[in-house]
C-alpha positions as CSV (number, residue, x, y, z in Angstrom):
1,X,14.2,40.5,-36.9
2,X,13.9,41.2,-33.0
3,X,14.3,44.6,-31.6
4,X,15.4,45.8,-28.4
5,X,15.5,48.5,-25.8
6,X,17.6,48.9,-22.6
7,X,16.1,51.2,-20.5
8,X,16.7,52.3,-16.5
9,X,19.5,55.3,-15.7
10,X,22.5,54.5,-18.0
11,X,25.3,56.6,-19.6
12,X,25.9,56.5,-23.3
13,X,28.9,55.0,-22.6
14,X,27.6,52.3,-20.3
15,X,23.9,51.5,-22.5
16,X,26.9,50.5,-25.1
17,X,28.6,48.3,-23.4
18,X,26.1,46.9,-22.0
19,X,24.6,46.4,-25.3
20,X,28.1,44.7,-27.0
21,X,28.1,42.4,-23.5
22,X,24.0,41.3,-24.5
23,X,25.0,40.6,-28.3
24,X,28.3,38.8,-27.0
25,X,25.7,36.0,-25.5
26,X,27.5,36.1,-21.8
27,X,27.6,38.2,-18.8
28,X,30.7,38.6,-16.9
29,X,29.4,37.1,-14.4
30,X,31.5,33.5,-13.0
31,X,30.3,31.2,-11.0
32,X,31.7,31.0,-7.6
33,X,31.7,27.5,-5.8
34,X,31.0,28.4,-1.9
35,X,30.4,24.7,-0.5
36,X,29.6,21.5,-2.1
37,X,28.2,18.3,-1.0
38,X,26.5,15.0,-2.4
39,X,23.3,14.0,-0.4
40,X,20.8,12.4,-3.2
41,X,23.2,9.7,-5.0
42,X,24.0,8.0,-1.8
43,X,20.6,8.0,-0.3
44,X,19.2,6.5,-3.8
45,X,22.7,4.4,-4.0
46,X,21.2,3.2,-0.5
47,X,18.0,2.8,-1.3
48,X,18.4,1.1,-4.4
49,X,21.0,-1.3,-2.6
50,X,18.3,-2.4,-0.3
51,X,15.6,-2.6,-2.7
52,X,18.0,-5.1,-4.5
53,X,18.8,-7.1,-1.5
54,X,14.6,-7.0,-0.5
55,X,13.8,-8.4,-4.1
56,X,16.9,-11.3,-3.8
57,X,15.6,-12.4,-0.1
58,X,11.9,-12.2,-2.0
59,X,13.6,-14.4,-4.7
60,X,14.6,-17.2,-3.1
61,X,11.8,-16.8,-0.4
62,X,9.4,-17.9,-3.3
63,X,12.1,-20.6,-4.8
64,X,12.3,-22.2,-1.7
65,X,7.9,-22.1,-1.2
66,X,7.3,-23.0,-4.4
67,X,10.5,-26.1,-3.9
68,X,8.3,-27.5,-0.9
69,X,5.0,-27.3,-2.5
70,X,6.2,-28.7,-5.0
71,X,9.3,-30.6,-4.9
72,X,11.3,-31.3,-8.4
73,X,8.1,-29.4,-10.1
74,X,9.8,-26.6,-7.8
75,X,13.1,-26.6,-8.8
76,X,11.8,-26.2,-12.4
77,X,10.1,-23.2,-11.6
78,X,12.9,-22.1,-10.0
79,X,15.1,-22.7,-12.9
80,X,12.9,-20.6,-14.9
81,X,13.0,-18.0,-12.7
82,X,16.1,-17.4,-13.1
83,X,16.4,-17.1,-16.3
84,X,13.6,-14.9,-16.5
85,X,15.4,-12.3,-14.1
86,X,18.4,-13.1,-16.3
87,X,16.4,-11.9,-19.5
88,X,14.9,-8.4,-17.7
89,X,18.0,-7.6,-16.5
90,X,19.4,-7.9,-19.7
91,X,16.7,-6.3,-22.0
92,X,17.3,-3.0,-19.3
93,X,20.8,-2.8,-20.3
94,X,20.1,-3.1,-24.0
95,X,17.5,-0.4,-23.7
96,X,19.8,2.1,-21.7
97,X,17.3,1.6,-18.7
98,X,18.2,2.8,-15.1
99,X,17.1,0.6,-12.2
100,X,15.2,2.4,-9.9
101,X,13.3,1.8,-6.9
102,X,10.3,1.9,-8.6
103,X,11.3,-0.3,-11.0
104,X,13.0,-2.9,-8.8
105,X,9.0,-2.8,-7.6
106,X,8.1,-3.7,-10.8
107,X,10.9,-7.4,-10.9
108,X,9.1,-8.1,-7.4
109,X,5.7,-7.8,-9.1
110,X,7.6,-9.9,-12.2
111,X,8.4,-12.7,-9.9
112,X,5.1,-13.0,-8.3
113,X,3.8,-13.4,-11.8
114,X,6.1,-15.6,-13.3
115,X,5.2,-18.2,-10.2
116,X,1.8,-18.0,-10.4
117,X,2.0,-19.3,-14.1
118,X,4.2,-22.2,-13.6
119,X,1.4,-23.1,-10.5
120,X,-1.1,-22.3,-12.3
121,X,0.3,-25.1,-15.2
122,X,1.6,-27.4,-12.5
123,X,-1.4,-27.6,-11.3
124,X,-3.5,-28.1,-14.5
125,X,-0.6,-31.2,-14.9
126,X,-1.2,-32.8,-11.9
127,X,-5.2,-33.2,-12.4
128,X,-4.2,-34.6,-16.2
129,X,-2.0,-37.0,-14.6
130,X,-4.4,-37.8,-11.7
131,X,-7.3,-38.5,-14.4
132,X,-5.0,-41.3,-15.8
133,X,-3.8,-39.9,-18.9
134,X,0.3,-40.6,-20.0
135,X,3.3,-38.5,-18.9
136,X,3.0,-36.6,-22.5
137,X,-1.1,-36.4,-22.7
138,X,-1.0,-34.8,-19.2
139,X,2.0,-32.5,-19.5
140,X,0.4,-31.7,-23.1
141,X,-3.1,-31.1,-21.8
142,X,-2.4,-29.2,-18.6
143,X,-0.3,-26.3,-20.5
144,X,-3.3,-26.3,-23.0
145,X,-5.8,-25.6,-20.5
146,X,-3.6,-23.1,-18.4
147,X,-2.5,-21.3,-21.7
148,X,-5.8,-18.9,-21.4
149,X,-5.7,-18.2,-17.7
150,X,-1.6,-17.4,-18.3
151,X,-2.1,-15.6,-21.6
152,X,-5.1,-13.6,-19.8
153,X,-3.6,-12.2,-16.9
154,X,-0.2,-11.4,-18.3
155,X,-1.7,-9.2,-21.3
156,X,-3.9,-7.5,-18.6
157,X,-0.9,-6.5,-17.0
158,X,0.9,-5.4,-19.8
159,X,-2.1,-3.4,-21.1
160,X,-1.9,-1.6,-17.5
161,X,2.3,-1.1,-17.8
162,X,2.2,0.0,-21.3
163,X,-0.5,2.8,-20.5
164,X,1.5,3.6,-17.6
165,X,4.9,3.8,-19.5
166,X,2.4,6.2,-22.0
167,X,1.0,8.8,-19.5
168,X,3.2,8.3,-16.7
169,X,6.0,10.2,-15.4
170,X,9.6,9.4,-13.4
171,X,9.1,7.1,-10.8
172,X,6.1,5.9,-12.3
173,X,7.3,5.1,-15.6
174,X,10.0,3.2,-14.2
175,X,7.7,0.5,-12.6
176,X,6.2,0.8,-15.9
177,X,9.4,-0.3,-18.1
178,X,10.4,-2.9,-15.7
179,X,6.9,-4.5,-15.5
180,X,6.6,-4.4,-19.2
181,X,10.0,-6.2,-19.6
182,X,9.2,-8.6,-17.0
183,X,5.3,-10.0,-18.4
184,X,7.2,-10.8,-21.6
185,X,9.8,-12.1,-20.5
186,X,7.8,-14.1,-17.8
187,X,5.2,-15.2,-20.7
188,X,8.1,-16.7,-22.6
189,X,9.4,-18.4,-19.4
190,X,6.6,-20.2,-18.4
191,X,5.1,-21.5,-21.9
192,X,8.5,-22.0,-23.8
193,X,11.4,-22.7,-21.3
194,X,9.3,-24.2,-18.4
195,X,7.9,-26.9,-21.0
196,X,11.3,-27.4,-22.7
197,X,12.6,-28.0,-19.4
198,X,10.1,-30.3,-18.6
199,X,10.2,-32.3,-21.9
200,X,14.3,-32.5,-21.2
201,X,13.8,-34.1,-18.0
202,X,11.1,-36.6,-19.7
203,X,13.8,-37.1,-22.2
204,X,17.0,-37.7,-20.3
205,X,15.5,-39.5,-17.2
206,X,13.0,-41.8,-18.4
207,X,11.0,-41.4,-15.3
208,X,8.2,-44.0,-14.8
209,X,5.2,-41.6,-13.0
210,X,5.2,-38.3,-12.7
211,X,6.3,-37.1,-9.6
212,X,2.4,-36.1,-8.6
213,X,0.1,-38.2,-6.3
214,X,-2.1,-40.3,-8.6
215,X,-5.8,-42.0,-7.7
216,X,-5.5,-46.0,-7.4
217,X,-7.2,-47.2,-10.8
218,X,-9.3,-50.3,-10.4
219,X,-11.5,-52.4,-8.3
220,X,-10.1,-52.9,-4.7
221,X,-10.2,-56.1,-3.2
222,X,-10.5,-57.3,0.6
């Protein structure tokens, strides 16, 4: 039970009317629109269109490095990342997420990652192969020894997104969801699709060498 008392020079007349107005639950009081403008959407519609357009030119900017480095190897990675920017974007929209600045920050960071791991097991590959094993043993052995190093560094940064999703706030949490979104999807990329994609082209091609530069085995003759 709450009491109240309306105090200040009022008439009988007017302390009850004021008081029927108060239990009523609104004030005669309507809102008058004087001027009205939209300044905040566009600039975030603008910045968000060029933070999308920095992260595409970013995008293909690492396809086409990572393409030269490393020629067909390349294009796998490539392939994979794409699908792994295919599988954030789509666990955002599942989740209701908006796509911020911050958290188009967070697919740059995503893409960075996701390339390292397919280097970092492209290059473990590429010493298997050079130390004469088969086209299975190498491809076998080098994603066994980069599993660690991958594994390592994308729980690291998930640890760090999650406890930013946890105590963060707004723009920060943003970069959080997108980052957490993009280590697992990246983790899946690079162990599961890169080496399924890898095994296909094994399969369908039949290639005789791998395409890496291998030591000459043997005794050399003049």
């Amino acid at each position: 039970l709450f009491r109240s008392q309306i105090s200040g020079n009022f008439t009988t007349q007017e302390a009850n009317d004021l008081s029927l107005l108060l239990r009523a639950g609104a004030l005669p009081a309507p809102l008058t629109v004087i001027e009205e403008r939209t300044v905040g959407p566009t600039l975030g519609a603008d910045s968000i269109a060029s933070g999308r357009d920095a992260a595409l030119i970013g995008m293909a900017a690492v396809s086409v490095l990572v393409i030269v480095s490393y020629a067909l190897w390349g294009v796998f990675a490539t392939i994979a990342l794409a699908v792994n920017m295919v599988f954030i974007f789509a666990m955002l929209s599942i989740f209701g997420a908006t796509l911020t600045l911050p958290g188009i920050a967070g697919i740059v960071l995503t893409i960075g990652m996701a390339v390292d791991a397919n280097v970092l097991i492209f290059e473990r590959i590429r010493e298997e192969w050079m130390a004469g094993r088969t086209q299975i043993a190498a491809i076998d052995a080098g994603f066994a020894r980069a599993m660690s190093a991958v594994v390592d560094t994308n729980l690291t940064a998930l640890i760090s997104a999650l406890a930013l999703m946890s105590f963060g706030v707004g723009p920060v949490r943003g970069f959080a969801v997108t980052l957490t979104f993009g280590v697992i999807t990246s983790l899946f990329t690079a162990v599961m699709l890169t080496r399924l994609i890898i095994m296909a082209w094994l399969h369908y091609c039949k290639p005789k060498e791998l395409p890496f530069p291998r030591k000459v085995q043997g005794d050399i003759h003049v």
